[in-house]
N, C-alpha and C positions, 0 to 999 in steps of 0.2 A: 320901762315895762318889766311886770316878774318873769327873770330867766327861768322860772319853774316851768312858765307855761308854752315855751319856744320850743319848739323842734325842727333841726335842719337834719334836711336829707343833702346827701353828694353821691353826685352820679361820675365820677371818675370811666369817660370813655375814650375813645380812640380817637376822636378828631373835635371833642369839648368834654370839658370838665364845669358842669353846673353845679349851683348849690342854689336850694329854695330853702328860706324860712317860712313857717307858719306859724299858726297858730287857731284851736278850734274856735269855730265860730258858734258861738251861745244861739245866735238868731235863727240859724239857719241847722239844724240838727242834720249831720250826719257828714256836714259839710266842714272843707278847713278856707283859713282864710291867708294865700300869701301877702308877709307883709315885705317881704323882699327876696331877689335874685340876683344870680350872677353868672353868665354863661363868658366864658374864654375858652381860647382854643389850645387843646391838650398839646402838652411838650412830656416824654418821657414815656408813652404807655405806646402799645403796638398790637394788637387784636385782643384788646381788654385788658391785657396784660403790664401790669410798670414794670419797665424795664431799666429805667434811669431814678432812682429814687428820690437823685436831690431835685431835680428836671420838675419831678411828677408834686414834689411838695411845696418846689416855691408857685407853681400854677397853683396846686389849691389853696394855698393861703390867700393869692390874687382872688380868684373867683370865691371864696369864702367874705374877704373883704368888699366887695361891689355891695355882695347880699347884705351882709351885716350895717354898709351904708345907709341904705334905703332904708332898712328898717331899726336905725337908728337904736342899736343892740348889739353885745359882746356874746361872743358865741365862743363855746368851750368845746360844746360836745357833739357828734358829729353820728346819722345813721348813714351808713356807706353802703354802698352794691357792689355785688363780686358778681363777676360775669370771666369771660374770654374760655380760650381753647383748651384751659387745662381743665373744664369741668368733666366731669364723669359721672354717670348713673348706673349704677346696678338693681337689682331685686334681689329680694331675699324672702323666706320666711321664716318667722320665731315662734318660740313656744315657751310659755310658764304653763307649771303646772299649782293650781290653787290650793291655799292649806286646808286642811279635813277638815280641822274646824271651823271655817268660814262658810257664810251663807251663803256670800255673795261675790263677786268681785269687786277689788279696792281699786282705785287711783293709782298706789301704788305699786299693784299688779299691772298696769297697765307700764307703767316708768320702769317698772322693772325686766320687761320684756324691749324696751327701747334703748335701756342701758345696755342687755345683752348684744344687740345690734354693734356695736362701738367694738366688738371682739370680732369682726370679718377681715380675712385676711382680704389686703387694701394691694395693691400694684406699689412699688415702694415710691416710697415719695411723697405719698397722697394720705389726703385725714379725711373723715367727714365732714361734714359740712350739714348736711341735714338729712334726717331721715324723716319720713311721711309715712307713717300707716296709710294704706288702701283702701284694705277688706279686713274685718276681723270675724274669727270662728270660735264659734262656743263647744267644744265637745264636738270639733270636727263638722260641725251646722253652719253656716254661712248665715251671720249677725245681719238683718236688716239696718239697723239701726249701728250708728257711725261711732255711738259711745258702748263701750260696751257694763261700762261702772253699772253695779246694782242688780247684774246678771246673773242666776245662779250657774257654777258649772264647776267642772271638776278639774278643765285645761282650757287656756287662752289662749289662741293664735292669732297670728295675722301677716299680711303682706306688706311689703313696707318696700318705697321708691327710696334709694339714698341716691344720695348726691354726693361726689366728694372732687377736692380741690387741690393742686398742689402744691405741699407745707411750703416754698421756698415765695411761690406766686401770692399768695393769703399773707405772708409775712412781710412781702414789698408794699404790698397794699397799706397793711398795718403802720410800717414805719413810716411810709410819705405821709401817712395821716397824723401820725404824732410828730415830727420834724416839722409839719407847720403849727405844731402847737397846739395841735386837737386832740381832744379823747374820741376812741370810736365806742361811743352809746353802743352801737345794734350792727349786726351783719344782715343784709339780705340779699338775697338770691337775685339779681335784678330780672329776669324773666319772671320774679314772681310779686316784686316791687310794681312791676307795670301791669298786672296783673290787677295787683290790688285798686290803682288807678284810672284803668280802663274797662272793667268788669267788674258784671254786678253780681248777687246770688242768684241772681236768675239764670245771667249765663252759664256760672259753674254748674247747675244743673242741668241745663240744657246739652250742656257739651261745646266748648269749644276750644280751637287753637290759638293760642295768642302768638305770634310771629309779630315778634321788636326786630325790625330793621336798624340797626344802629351803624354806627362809622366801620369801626372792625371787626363786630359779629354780628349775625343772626341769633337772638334766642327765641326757642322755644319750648312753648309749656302748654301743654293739651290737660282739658279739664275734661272730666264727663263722671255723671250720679254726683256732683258735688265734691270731689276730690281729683288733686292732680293726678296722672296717673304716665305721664312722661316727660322730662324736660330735656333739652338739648341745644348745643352752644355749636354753631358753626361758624368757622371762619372767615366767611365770606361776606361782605357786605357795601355799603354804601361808598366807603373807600377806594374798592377792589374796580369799583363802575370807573370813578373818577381816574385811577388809575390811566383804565384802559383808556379813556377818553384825554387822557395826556399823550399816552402814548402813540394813540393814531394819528393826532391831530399836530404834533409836536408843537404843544404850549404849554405856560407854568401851570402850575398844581392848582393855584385861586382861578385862574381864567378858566383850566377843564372842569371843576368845582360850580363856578357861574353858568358856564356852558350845560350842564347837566340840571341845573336848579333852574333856571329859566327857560331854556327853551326844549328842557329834556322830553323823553318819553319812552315808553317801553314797548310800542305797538306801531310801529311804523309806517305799516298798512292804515292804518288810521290816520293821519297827517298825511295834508297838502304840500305838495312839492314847492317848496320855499328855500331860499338862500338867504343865509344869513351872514350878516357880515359882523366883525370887531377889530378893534384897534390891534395895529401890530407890535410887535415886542422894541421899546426904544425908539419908536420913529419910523419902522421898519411898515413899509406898506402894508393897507388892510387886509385881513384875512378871511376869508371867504369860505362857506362850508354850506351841504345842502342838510335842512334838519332831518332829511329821513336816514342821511347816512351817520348822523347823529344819533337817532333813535335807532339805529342798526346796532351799533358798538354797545349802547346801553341795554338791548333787548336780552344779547347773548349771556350778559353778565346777569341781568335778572332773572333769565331764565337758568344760568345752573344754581341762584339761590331758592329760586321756586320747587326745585327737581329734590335739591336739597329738604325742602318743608315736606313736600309730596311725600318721599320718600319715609320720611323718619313718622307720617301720620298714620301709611301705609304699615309700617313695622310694627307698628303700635294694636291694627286691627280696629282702631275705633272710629273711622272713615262713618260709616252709617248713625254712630251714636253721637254725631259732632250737629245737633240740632240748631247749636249758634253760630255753627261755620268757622268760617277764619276770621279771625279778629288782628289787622295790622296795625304797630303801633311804630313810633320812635321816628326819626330824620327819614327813613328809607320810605316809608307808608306815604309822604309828599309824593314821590313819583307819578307824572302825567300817566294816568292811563294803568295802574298798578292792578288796580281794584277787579279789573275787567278781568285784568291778564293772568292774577291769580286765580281766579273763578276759570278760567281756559286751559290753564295747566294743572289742575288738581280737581275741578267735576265739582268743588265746593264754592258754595255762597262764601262770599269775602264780602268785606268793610272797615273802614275805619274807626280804629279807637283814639277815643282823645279825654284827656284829663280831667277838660271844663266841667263837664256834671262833677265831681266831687268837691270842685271849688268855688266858692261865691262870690271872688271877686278878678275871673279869669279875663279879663279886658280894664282893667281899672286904669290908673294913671302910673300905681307902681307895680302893675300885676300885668301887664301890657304882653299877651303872646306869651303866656305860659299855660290857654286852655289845648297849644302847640306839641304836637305826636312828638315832637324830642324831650320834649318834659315830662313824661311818663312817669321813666325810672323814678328823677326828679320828687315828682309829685307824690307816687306809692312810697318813698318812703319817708317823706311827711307823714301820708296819711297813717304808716305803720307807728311812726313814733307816736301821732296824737291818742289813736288807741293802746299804746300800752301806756299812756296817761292817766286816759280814762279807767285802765285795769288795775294803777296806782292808788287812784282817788277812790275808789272803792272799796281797794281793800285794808283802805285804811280804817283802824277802828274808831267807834262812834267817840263821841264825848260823854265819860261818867256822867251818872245822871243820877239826883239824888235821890235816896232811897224814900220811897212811898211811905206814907204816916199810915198806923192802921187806925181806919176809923173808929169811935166810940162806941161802946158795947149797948147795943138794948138790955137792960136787966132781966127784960119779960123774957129773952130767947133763953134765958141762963135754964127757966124749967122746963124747957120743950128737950124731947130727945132730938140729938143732931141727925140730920141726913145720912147714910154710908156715903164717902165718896165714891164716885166711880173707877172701877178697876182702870189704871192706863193699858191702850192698845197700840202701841207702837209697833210705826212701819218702815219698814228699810228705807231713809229717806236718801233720794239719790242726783246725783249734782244737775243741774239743768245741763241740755245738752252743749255743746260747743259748735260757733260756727264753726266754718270752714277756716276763718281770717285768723278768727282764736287759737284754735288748734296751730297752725303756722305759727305766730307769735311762744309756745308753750317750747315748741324743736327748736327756735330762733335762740331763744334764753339759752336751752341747755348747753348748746352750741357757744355763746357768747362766754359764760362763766368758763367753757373750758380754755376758748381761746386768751381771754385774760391773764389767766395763769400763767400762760403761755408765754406771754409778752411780757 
C-alpha cells in the first residue's frame, strides 16, 4: 500500500496509548477507513503528562506496532495529541492596521495579526500552542462573516482564544515519539481532535460542549456561531473513580477497574439493592460488596468532575447558546447512567459521542470497537491527517498542458473591420471561505513548523 496515502493518529493517554491507521475512503466521501489499530496500556504518562520518556516510548512503538500489523504497512510518521494539566488559555485582542494603498484586506494581513499574538508575555515555562480567532472587527464593526479577506477597511482586529503548553511537557511528548522511531507529522489539541470525530458543522453552530472523559483528564472545548470559544483540561477523571474504588474496597487497581466497567454507575438511587460477589485475592475467600455502595464511591467522584464541566461552561456565559448541549466522549462517557446525571447536574441536554459516523468500516473484522467513545481522540486525528491530504492533493499543480494551435485564418474576415474588444472589468476576487476544520488545520501548521525547528 502507498505510504503517501496512510495517516496514523496516536492518542498518548493516561491509562492507554492507541494508535489508528487510515486511510480515506474514495466510496464513501467524507468518511475514513481504519485499516488498522492498536490499543495497550500506558506505562510512563501521569494526567496526560510523560513523565518517563523511555517508559512512554517503548509502549508507543508496542501499540504503533499491533496497528501497523493488521494493516500490513511501515509507518514513519505519526499525528499526536497533547492534552493534560499543563494546558492553559488566555484571551487576547490584536490589531493591524491596513496599507493606504490597499483596497482591501489580504491573507496576509490576517497572518500578520496572528504572528503578532506569539509576542504575549506567557507565565515562564509555556509556548503557544495555538491560537484561534473568534470575532473579527473591521473599523471597530463587528465582521459577520468569519473571513475577513476582501474587506475594505482601514484596521483589522479581532479576538483570539490561545492555548499554551508547557515547553518541558510538549518536549517529552516529542522525544518519546522520536525514541520509538517516529516523526511527529502534526500536533493537535486532543479536546479538539475529538471534536473533529464526534461533531459535525451543525453542532459547532448550534453550540456545544464536547467533554472527553479520558483516564487522567477531563477536556473540554465549547463550540457556539461555529467557533471554539473555550477549552479547558482538568485533572480529574476516569482514573481518579477507579482509584477511589480501590481505595474503599481494598483491591488491586484491575479488579477496582472491572468493578467500575461492569457493574459501575453514577446514580445509585437508580439501581436495585443487589450484592455482588468476586474472587478473593490468592485464594483468599470471596468478596462481597452491595452495588449501590458501589455506585456511591463512583457518584462522588463524577460528580466533582461534572461540577468541574458545569463550572468552566458557567464561566464561559454560553450556557443558553449551547443549542447541542453536551456532547460526552472518550472511556469516561461508558459510565452506567452518565448521560442522565450530567443533564441533573448542569440543566443541559447531554449525549453521547462516538466516532462511527466518520468511519465506514467501524465494526469490520479489523476495525472491531473502534466506532468506541475511547477512540475519539484516535480517530479526529486520522480524520485531521486525511484532510490535510486532501489540502496537499489539491494544491498541487495541474500537469502542463499543451499549448492550443490557432486555428486557420478565413481570408474573407481579413476585409471586414475587427470588433473593439471589450474593456476588462476586474473584481477583487476573494478566497472562498474557510470551514471551521480548515481554519484549525492553518494555526496547526504555523504551530508545527515552529516546533520543528525546535526539535
Amino acid at each position: 500500500m502507498d505510504k503517501q496515502q496512510i495517516v496514523v493518529g496516536l492518542d498518548i493517554g493516561t491509562t492507554k496509548i492507541a494508535c489508528l491507521i487510515g486511510v480515506k475512503d474514495e466510496q464513501n466521501p467524507g468518511k475514513v477507513k481504519i485499516i488498522g489499530h492498536g490499543k495497550v496500556k500506558s506505562v510512563g504518562v501521569e494526567h496526560g503528562v510523560v513523565r518517563n520518556i523511555l517508559k512512554a516510548s517503548q509502549t508507543i512503538k508496542y501499540a504503533v506496532s499491533l496497528a501497523a500489523g493488521q494493516a500490513q504497512c511501515s509507518v514513519t510518521e505519526v499525528y499526536v495529541g497533547i492534552a493534560g494539566q499543563h494546558i492553559k488559555t488566555k484571551t487576547n485582542r490584536g490589531y493591524v492596521s491596513i496599507p493606504s494603498d490597499q483596497d482591501y484586506i489580504l491573507e496576509k494581513d490576517v497572518d500578520r495579526m496572528i504572528a503578532e499574538q506569539h509576542n504575549l508575555l506567557l507565565d515562564e515555562g509555556d509556548e503557544i500552542i495555538h491560537i484561534f480567532p473568534q470575532a473579527f472587527y473591521v473599523d471597530t464593526v463587528p465582521l459577520n462573516d468569519r473571513d475577513p479577506v476582501g474587506v475594505s477597511a482601514k484596521q483589522l482586529s479581532a479576538d483570539f482564544h490561545i492555548v499554551t503548553g508547557n515547553k518541558t511537557n510538549i518536549k517529552n511528548i516529542l522525544q518519546s515519539v522520536k525514541l520509538a522511531n517516529l516523526t511527529v507529522k502534526g500536533i493537535v489539541l486532543e479536546p479538539i481532535a475529538s471534536s473533529m470525530a464526534v461533531l459535525t458543522e451543525e453542532d459547532l453552530e448550534a453550540g456545544v460542549a464536547l467533554v472527553d472523559i479520558g483516564g487522567g483528564t477531563t477536556d473540554i472545548a465549547i463550540f457556539a456561531n461555529g467557533v471554539i470559544n473555550h477549552t479547558h483540561v482538568v485533572p480529574v477523571a476516569g482514573k481518579t473513580i477507579t482509584d477511589d474504588i480501590q481505595k474503599g474496597f481494598s483491591v488491586l487497581p484491575d479488579t477496582a477497574e472491572r468493578l467500575k466497567v461492569q457493574f459501575g454507575s453514577c446514580m445509585p438511587e437508580a439501581l436495585d439493592d443487589v450484592v455482588i460477589a468476586f474472587p478473593g485475592y490468592h485464594g483468599q475467600p470471596k468478596r462481597e460488596i452491595e452495588i449501590r455502595t458501589l455506585a456511591s464511591i463512583i457518584k462522588a467522584r463524577t460528580k466533582d468532575i461534572l461540577n468541574f464541566v458545569n463550572l468552566e461552561i458557567m464561566q464561559t456565559g454560553l450556557q443558553k447558546q449551547l443549542v447541542g448541549g453536551i456532547v460526552l466522549t472518550g472511556g469516561g462517557s461508558k459510565l452506567k447512567d452518565i448521560v442522565n446525571y450530567t443533564s441533573y447536574i448542569t440543566g443541559i441536554n447531554a449525549r453521547i459521542g462516538t466516532p462511527d459516523e466518520h468511519i465506514s468500516n467501524p465494526d469490520d473484522k479489523k476495525g472491531q470497537g473502534i466506532g468506541d467513545p475511547i477512540y475519539a481522540t484516535g480517530i479526529g486525528l486520522v480524520l485531521y491527517g486525511i484532510r490535510k491530504l486532501d489540502e496537499q492533493i489539491q494544491s498541487e499543480p495541474l500537469p502542463e498542458q499543451p499549448e492550443p494551435q490557432p486555428e486557420p485564418i478565413d481570408p474573407g474576415i481579413l476585409d471586414s473591420e475587427p470588433e473593439p474588444a471589450p474593456e476588462p472589468t476586474p473584481a477583487p476576487s476573494k478566497p472562498k471561505k474557510k470551514s471551521f476544520f480548515k481554519a484549525l488545520q492553518d494555526y496547526f501548521d504555523r504551530f508545527l513548523e515552529k516546533g520543528d525547528e525546535e526539535m
